[in-house]
PASEBA-1860 file (N, C-alpha, C; in nm, 3 decimals):
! residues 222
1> XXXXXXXX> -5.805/5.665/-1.548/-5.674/5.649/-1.483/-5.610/5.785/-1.471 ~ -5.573/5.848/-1.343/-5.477/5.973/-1.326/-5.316/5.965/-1.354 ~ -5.311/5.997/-1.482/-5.132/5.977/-1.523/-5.082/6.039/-1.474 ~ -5.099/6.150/-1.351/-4.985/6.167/-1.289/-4.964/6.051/-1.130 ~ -5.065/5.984/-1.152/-5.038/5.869/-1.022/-4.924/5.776/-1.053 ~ -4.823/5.784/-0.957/-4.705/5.737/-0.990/-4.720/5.568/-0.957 ~ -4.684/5.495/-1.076/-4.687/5.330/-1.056/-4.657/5.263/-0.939 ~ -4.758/5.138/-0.863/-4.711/5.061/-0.773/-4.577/4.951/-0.802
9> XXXXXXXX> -4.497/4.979/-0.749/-4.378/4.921/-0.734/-4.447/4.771/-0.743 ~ -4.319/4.687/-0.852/-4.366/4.531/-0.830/-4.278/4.444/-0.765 ~ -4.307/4.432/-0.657/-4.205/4.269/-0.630/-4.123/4.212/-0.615 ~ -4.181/4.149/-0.743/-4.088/4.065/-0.836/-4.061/4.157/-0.943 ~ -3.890/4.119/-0.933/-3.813/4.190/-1.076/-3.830/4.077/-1.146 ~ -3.837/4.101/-1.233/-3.826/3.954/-1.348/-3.653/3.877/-1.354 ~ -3.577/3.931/-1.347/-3.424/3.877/-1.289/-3.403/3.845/-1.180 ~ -3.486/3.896/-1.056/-3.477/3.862/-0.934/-3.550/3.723/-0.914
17> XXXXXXXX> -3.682/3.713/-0.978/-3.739/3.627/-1.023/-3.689/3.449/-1.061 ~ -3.637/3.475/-1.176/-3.575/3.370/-1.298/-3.459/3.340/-1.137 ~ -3.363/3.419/-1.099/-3.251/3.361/-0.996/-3.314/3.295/-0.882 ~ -3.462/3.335/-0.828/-3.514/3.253/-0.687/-3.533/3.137/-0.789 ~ -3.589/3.096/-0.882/-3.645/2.976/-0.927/-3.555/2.904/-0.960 ~ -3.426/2.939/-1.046/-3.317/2.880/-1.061/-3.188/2.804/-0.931 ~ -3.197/2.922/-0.823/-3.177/2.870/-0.680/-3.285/2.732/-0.655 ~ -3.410/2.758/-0.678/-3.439/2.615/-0.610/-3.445/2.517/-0.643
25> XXXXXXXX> -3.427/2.506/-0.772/-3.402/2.397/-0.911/-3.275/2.348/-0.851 ~ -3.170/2.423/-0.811/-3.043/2.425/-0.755/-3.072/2.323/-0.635 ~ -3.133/2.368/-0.557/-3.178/2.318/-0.413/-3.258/2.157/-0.444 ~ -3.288/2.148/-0.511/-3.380/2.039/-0.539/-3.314/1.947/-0.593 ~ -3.221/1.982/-0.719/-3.136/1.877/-0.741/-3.052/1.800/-0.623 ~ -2.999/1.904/-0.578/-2.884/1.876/-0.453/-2.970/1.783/-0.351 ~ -3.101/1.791/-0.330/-3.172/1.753/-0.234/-3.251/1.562/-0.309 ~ -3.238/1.557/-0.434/-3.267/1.429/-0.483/-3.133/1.369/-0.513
33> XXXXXXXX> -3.028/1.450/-0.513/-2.938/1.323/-0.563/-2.907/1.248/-0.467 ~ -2.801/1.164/-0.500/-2.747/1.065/-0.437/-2.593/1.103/-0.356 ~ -2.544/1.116/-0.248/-2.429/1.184/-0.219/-2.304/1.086/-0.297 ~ -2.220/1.192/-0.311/-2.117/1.139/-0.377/-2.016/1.050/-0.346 ~ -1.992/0.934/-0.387/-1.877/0.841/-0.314/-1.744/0.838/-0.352 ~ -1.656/0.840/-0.303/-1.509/0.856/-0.372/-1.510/0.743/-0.451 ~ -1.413/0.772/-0.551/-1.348/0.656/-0.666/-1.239/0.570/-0.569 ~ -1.296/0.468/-0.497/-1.217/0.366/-0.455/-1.150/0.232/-0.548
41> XXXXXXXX> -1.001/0.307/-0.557/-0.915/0.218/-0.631/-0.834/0.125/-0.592 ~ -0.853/0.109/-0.467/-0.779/0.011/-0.405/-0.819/-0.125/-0.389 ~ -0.756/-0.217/-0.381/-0.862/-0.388/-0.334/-0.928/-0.387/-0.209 ~ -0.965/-0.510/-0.158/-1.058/-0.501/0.000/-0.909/-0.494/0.089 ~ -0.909/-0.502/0.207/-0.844/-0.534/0.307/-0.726/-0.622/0.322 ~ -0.846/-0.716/0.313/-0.824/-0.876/0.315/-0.731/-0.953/0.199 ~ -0.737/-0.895/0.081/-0.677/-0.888/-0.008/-0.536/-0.845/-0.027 ~ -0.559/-0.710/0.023/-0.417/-0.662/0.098/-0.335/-0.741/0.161
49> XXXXXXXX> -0.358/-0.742/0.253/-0.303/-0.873/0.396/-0.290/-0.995/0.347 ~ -0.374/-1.014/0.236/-0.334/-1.171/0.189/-0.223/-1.167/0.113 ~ -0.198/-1.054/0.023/-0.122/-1.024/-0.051/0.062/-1.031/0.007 ~ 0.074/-0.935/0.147/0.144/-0.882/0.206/0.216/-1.003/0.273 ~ 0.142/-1.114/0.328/0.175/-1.211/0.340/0.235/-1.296/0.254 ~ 0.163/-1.336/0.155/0.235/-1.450/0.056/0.359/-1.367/-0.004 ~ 0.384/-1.245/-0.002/0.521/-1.178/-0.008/0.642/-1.185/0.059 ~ 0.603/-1.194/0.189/0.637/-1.227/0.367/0.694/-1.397/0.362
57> XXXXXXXX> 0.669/-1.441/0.303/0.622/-1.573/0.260/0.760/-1.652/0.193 ~ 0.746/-1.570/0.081/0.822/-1.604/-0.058/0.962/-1.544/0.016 ~ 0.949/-1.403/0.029/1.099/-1.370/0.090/1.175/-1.463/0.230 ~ 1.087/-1.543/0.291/1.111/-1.601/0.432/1.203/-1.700/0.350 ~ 1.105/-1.813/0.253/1.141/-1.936/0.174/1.295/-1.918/0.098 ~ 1.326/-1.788/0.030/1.420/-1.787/-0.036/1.569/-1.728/0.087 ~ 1.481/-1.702/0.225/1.645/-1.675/0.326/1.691/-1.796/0.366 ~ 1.562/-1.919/0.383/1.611/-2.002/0.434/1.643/-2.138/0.355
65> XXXXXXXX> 1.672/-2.090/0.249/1.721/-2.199/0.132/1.799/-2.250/0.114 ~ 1.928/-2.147/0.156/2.095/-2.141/0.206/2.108/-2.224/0.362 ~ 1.982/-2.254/0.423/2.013/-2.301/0.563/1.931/-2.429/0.504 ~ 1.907/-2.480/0.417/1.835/-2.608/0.432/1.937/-2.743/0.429 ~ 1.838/-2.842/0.550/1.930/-2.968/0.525/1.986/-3.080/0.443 ~ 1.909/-3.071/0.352/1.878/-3.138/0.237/1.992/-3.035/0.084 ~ 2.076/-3.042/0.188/2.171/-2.932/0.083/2.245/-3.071/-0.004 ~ 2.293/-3.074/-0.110/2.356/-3.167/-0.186/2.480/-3.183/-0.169
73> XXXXXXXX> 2.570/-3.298/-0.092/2.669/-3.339/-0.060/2.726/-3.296/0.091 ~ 2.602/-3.308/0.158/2.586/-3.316/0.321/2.648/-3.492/0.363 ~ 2.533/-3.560/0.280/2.590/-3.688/0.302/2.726/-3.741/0.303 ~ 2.808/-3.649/0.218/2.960/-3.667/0.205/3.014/-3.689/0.327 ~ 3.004/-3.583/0.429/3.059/-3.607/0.557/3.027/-3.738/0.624 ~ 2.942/-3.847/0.591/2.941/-3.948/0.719/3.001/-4.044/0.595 ~ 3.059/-4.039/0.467/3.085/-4.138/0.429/3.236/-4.146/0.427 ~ 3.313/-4.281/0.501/3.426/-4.324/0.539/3.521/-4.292/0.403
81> XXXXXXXX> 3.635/-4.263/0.447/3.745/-4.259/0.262/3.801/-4.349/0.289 ~ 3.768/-4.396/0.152/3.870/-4.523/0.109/3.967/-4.476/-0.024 ~ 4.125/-4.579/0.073/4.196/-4.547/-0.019/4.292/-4.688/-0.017 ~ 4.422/-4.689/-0.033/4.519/-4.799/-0.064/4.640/-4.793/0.049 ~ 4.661/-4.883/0.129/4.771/-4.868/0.223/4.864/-4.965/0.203 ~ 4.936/-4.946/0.264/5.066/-5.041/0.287/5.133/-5.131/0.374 ~ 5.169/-5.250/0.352/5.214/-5.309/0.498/5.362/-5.346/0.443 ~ 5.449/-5.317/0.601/5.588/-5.349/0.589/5.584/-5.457/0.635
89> XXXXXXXX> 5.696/-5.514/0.566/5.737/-5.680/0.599/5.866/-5.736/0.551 ~ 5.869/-5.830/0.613/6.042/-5.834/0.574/5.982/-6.026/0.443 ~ 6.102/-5.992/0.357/6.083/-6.190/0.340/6.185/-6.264/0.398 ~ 6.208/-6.381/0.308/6.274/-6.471/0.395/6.413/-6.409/0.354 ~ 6.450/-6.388/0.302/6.606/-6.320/0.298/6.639/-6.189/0.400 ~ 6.511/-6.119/0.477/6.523/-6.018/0.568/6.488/-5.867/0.479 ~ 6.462/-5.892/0.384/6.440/-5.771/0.320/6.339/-5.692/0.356 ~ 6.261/-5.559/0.342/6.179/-5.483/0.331/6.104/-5.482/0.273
97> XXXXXXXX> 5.992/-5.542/0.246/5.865/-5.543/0.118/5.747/-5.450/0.196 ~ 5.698/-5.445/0.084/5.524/-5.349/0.118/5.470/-5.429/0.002 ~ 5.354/-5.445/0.055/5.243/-5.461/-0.057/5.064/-5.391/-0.030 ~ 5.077/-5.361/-0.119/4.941/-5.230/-0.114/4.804/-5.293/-0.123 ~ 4.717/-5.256/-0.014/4.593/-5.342/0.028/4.504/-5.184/0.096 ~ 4.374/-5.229/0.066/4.266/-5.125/0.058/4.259/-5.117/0.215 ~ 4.251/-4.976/0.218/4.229/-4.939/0.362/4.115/-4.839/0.392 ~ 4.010/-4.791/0.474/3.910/-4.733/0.504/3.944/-4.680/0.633
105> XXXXXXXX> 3.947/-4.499/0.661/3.941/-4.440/0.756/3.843/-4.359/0.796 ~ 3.753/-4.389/0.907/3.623/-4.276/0.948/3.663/-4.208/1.055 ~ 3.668/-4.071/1.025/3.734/-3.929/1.119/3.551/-3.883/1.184 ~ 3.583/-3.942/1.310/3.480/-3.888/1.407/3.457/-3.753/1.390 ~ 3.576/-3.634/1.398/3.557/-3.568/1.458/3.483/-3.505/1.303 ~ 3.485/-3.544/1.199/3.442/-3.536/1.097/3.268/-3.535/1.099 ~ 3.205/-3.590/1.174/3.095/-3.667/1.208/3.055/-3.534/1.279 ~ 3.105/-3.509/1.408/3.096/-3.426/1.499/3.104/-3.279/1.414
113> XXXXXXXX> 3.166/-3.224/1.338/3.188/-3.119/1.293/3.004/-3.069/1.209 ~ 3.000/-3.202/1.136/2.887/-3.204/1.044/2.742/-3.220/1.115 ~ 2.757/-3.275/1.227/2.652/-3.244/1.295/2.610/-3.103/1.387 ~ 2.734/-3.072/1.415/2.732/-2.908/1.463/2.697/-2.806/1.380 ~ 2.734/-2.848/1.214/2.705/-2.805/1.113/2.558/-2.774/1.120 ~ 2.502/-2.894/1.112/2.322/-2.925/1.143/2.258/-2.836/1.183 ~ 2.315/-2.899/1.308/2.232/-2.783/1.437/2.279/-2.608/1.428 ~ 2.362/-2.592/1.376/2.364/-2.469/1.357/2.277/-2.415/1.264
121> XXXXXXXX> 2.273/-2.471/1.180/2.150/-2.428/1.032/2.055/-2.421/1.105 ~ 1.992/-2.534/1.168/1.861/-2.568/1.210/1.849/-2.407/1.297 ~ 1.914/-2.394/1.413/1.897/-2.282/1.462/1.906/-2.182/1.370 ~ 1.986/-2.172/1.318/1.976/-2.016/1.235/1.828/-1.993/1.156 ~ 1.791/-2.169/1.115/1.644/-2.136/1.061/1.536/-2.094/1.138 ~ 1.543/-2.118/1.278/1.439/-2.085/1.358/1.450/-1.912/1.390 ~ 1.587/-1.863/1.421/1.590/-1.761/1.409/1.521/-1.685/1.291 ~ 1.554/-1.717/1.184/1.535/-1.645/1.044/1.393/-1.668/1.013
129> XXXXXXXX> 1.301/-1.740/1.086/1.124/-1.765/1.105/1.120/-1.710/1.222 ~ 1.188/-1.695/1.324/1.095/-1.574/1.446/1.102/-1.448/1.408 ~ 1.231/-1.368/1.352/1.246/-1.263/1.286/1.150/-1.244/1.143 ~ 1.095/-1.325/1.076/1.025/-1.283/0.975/0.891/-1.246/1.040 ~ 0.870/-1.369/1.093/0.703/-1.355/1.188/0.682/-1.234/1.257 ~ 0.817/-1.146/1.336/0.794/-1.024/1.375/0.791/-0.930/1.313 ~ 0.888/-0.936/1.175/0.858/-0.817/1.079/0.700/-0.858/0.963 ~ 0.677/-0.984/0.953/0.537/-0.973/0.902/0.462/-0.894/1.021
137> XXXXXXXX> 0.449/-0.919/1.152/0.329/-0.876/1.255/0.351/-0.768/1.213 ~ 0.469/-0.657/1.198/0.479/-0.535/1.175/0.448/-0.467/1.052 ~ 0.439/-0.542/0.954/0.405/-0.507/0.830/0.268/-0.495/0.824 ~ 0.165/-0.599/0.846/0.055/-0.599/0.886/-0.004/-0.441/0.992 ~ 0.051/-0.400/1.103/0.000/-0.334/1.145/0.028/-0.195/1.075 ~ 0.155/-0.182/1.020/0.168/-0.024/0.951/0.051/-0.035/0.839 ~ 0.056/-0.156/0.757/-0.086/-0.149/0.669/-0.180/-0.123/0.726 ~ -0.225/-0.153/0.829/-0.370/-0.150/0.880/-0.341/0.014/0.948
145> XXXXXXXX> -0.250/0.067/0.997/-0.267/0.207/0.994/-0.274/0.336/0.879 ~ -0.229/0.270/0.756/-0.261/0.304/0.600/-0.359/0.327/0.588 ~ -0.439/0.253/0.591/-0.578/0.177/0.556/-0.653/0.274/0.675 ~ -0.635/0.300/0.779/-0.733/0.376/0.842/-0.723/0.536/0.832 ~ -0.571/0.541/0.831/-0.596/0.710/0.744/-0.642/0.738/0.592 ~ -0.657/0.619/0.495/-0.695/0.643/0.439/-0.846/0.665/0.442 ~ -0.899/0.567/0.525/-1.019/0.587/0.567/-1.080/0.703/0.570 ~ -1.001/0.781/0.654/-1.040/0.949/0.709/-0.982/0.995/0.607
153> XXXXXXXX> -0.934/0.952/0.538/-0.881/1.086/0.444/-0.967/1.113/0.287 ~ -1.022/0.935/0.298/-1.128/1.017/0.185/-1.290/1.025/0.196 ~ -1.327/1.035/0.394/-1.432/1.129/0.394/-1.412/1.224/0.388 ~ -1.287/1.243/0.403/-1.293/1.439/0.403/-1.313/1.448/0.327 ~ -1.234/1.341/0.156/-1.263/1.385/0.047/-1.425/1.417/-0.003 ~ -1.489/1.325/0.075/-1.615/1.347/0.006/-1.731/1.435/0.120 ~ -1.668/1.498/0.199/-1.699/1.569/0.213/-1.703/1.734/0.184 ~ -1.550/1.726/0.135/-1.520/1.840/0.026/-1.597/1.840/-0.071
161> XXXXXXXX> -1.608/1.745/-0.148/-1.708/1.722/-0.267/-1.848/1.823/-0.250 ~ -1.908/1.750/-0.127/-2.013/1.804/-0.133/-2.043/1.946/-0.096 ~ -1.895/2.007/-0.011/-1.898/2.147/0.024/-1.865/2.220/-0.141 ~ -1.831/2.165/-0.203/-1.752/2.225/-0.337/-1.915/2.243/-0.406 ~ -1.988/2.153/-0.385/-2.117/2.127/-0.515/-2.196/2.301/-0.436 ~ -2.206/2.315/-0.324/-2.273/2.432/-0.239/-2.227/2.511/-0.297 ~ -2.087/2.533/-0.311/-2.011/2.659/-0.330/-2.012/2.669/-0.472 ~ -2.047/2.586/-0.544/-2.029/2.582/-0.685/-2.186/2.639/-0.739
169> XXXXXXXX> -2.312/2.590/-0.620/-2.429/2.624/-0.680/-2.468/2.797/-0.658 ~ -2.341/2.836/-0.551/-2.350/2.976/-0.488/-2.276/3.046/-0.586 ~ -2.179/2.995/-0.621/-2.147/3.070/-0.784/-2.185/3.112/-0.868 ~ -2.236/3.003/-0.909/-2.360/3.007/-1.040/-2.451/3.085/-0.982 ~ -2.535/3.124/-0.852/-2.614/3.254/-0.834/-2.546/3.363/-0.882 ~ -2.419/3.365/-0.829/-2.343/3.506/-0.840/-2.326/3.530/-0.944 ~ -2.327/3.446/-1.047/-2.305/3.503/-1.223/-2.383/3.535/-1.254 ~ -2.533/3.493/-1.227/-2.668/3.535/-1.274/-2.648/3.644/-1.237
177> XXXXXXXX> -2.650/3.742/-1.126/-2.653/3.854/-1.039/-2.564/3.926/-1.097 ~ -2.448/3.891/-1.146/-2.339/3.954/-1.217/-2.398/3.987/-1.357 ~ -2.413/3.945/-1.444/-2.501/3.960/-1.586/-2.585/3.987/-1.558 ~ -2.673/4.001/-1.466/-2.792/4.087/-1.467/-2.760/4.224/-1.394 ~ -2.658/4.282/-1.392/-2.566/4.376/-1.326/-2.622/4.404/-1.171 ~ -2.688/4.303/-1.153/-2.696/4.317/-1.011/-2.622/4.335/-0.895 ~ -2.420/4.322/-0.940/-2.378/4.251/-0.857/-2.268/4.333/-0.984 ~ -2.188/4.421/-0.882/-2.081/4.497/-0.926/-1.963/4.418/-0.897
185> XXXXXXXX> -1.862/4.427/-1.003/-1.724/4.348/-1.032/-1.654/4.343/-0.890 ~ -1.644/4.419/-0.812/-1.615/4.447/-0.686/-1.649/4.324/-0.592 ~ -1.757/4.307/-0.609/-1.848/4.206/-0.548/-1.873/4.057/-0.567 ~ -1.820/4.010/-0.741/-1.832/3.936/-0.813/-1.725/3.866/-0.787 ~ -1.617/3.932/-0.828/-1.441/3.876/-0.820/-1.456/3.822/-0.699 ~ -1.440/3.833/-0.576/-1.415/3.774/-0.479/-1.446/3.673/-0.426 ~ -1.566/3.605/-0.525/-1.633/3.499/-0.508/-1.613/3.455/-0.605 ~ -1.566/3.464/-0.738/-1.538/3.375/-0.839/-1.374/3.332/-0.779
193> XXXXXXXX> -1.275/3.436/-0.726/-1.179/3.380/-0.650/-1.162/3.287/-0.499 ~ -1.290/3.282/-0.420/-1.283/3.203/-0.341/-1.346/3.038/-0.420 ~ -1.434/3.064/-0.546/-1.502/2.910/-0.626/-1.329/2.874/-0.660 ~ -1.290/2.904/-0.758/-1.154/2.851/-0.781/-1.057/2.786/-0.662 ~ -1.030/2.883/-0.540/-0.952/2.823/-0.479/-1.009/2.725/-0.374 ~ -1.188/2.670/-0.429/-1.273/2.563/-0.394/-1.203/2.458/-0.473 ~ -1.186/2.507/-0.601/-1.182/2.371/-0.659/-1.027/2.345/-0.604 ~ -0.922/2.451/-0.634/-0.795/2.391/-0.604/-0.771/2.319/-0.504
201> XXXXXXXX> -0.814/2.326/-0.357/-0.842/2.269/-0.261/-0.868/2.076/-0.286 ~ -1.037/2.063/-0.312/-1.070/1.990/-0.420/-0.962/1.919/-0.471 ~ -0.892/1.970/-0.571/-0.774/1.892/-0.674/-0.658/1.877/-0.552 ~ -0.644/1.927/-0.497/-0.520/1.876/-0.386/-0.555/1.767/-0.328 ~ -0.685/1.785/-0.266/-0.723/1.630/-0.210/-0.699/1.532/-0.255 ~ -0.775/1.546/-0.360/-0.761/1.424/-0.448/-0.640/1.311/-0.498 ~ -0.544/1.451/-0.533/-0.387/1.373/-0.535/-0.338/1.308/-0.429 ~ -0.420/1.364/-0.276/-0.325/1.343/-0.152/-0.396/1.211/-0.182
209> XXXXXXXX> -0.543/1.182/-0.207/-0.549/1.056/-0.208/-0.520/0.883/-0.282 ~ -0.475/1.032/-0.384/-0.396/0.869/-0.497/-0.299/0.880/-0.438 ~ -0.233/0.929/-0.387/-0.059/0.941/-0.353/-0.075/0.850/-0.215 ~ -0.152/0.825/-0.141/-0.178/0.764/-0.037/-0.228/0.595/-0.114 ~ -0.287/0.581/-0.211/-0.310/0.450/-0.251/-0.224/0.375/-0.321 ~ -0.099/0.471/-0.374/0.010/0.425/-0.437/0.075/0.378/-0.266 ~ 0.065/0.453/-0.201/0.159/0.421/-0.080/0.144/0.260/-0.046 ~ -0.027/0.250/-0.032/-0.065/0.153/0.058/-0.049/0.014/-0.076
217> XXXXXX> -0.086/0.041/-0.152/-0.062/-0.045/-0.263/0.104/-0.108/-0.282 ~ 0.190/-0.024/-0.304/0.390/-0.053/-0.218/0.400/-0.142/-0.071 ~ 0.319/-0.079/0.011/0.355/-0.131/0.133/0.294/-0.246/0.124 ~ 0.199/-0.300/0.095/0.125/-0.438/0.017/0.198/-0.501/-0.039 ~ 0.284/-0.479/-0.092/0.366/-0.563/-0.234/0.237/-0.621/-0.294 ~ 0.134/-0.568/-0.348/0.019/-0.574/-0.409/0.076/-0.610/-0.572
END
C-alpha cells in the first residue's frame, strides 16, 4: 500500500446514513397508517333535528295553554243567574205588598261576548301554530347550515393533522442534522419556529372546532 495515496472518499457518512434510514422508517410509518379522523363529539343529525323539534314542541304547548278552551269556568258564561224577585200587589184593603219569588235571567249578549271570546282564542291559536311552524322551519335550516360548516371545518381539521404529522417528521430530520452539527443554529431555528407555529395553528383549529360544537349543540337545545 503507498501511504502517501490519499483515501477514497466514502459515500456514506455514517450520520448521513442513520438520517436516510430513519427518514424512511418515517416514510413508511406515515405510508401504513391509517389517516387520522377527527374526535367527533357531536350526535347524528337526525338526533339533532329530533331534538330541536320536541323543544319547538314543548315551547309551542306551553304558548298555547293560556289560549285553551277547556279553560276552567268558561262554562260560567252560558249558565243563567238565579236570584229572588219581587212582585207588587195591592190586598184587599189597597195596600202595597211584595212577596219574594225566584227569578232566572239569561243575558244574550253574555252568550255572544263568550263566544267571541272562543273564536278569538281559537284564532290566536292558529296564529301562535303558523308562527311556531315558521320559526321551527327556520331553526331547522340555520342547524343544517351549522352542521355543514362544521362539516368543512373539520376536514380542514384533519387535514391539518396530516400536514402537521409531515412537518413534524421534517423536524425530527432537522434535529438529527442539528446534533450531528450538520445543520448550523442559523438554519435549525427557523424550522423549529415554523414546527411550533405548526402546532399553534393545529391548537387553534381545534378550539374553533369545539367552539363550533358547543354552538351547534345550543342551537339544538340538545
Amino acid at each position: 500500500m503507498n501511504p502517501t495515496a490519499k483515501p477514497t472518499p466514502s459515500f456514506f457518512h455514517p450520520v448521513g446514513t442513520c438520517s436516510i434510514i430513519f427518514a424512511l422508517l418515517l416514510f413508511t410509518n406515515h405510508a401504513n397508517s391509517q389517516p387520522p379522523t377527527a374526535n367527533n363529539q357531536l350526535p347524528s343529525a337526525d338526533s339533532l333535528h329530533a331534538a330541536l323539534t320536541q323543544y319547538h314542541q314543548r315551547l309551542t304547548a306551553a304558548t298555547l295553554a293560556e289560549f285553551d278552551d277547556a279553560t276552567p269556568g268558561q262554562w260560567m258564561n252560558y249558565v243563567p243567574s238565579v236570584g229572588i224577585g219581587y212582585n207588587l200587589a195591592t190586598d184587599a184593603e189597597g195596600r202595597i205588598t211584595s212577596k219574594p219569588r225566584p227569578a232566572i235571567s239569561f243575558s244574550l249578549a253574555q252568550v255572544l261576548t263568550a263566544r267571541r271570546q272562543r273564536l278569538d282564542r281559537r284564532a290566536k291559536r292558529r296564529s301562535i301554530e303558523a308562527t311556531a311552524d315558521i320559526a321551527l322551519d327556520d331553526a331547522h335550516r340555520q342547524l343544517d347550515q351549522l352542521l355543514s360548516k362544521y362539516e368543512l371545518l373539520t376536514l380542514e381539521l384533519l387535514t391539518m393533522r396530516k400536514l402537521h404529522e409531515i412537518d413534524e417528521s421534517l423536524y425530527e430530520l432537522a434535529v438529527l442534522d442539528y446534533e450531528a452539527a450538520k445543520l448550523a443554529p442559523s438554519g435549525f431555528l427557523p424550522k423549529r419556529k415554523a414546527f411550533l407555529e405548526s402546532e399553534l395553528d393545529l391548537l387553534r383549529k381545534e378550539m374553533e372546532v369545539k367552539a363550533l360544537e358547543g354552538e351547534i349543540l345550543s342551537a339544538a337545545h340538545y
